[in-house]
C-alpha positions in Angstrom: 44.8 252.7 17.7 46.8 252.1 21.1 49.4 249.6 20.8 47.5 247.7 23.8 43.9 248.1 21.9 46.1 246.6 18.5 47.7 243.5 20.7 43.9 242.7 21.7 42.6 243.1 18.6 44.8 242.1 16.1 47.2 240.3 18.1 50.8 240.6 19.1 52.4 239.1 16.1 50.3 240.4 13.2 51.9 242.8 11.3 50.5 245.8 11.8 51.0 245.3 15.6 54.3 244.4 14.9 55.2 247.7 13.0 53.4 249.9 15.5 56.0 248.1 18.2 58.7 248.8 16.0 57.6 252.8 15.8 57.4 253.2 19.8 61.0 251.2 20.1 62.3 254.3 17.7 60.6 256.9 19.6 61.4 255.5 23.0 65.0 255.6 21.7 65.2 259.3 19.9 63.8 260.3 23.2 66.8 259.0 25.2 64.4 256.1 27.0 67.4 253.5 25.8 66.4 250.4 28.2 62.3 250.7 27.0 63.3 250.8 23.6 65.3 248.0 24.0 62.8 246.1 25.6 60.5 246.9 22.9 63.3 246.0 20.1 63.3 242.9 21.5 59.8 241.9 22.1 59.6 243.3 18.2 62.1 241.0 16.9 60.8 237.8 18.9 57.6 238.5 17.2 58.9 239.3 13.6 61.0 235.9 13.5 57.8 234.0 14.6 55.2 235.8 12.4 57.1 236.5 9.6 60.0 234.1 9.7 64.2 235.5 10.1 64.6 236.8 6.5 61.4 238.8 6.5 62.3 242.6 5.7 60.9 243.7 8.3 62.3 240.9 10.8 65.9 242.6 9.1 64.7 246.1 9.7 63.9 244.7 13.4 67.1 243.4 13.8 68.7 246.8 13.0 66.9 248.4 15.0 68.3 246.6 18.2 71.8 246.5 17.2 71.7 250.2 16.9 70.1 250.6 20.4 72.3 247.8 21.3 75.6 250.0 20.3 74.0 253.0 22.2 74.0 250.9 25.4 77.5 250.0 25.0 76.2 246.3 24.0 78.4 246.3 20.9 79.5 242.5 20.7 75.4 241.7 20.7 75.1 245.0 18.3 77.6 243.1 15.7 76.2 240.0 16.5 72.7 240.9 15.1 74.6 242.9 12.6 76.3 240.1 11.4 73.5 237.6 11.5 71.2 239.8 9.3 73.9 239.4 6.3 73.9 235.9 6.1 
C-alpha cells in the first residue's frame, strides 16, 4: 500500500502508517535525498509522540533516526539534543 493510500486509510498517526513513514525517511536518506528524509523524520516523530506517546519504542527508534540524519546535515547540536533526550 502507498504511503498516501495508508494516510487515507488508516490515518497519519496509526502505526502502521507511522512505520511505513519511518521506512521511506531511511531510504530517502541511504539514497543521499538528506533534506526529504529529514522532513519525513520529522513528520515521523511528531506523529509517534502523539500516537504513541515519547517513550514508545518506536517514538525512540524515531528519534534516532533524525539525529542520525540530523548529524549527516551537519545539525549536530539538534543530533545530541534528540540523542540526549531519548536517554532520559
Amino acid at each position: 500500500m502507498a504511503l498516501k493510500d495508508q494516510e487515507e486509510t488508516l490515518g497519519s498517526t496509526h502505526p502502521d502508517t507511522l512505520v511505513s513513514v519511518n521506512n521511506l525517511s531511511e531510504v530517502l536518506k541511504d539514497m543521499g535525498n538528506y533534506e526529504e528524509a529529514e522532513k519525513l523524520c520529522r513528520r515521523g516523530l511528531e506523529g509517534s509522540r502523539e500516537a504513541l506517546g515519547p517513550r514508545h519504542t518506536d517514538t525512540l527508534i524515531a528519534m534516532n533516526n533524525l539525529a542520525t540524519v540530523l548529524k549527516i546535515l551537519g545539525k549536530q547540536e539538534e543530533a545530541e539534543e534528540l540523542c540526549r533526550l531519548s536517554f532520559e
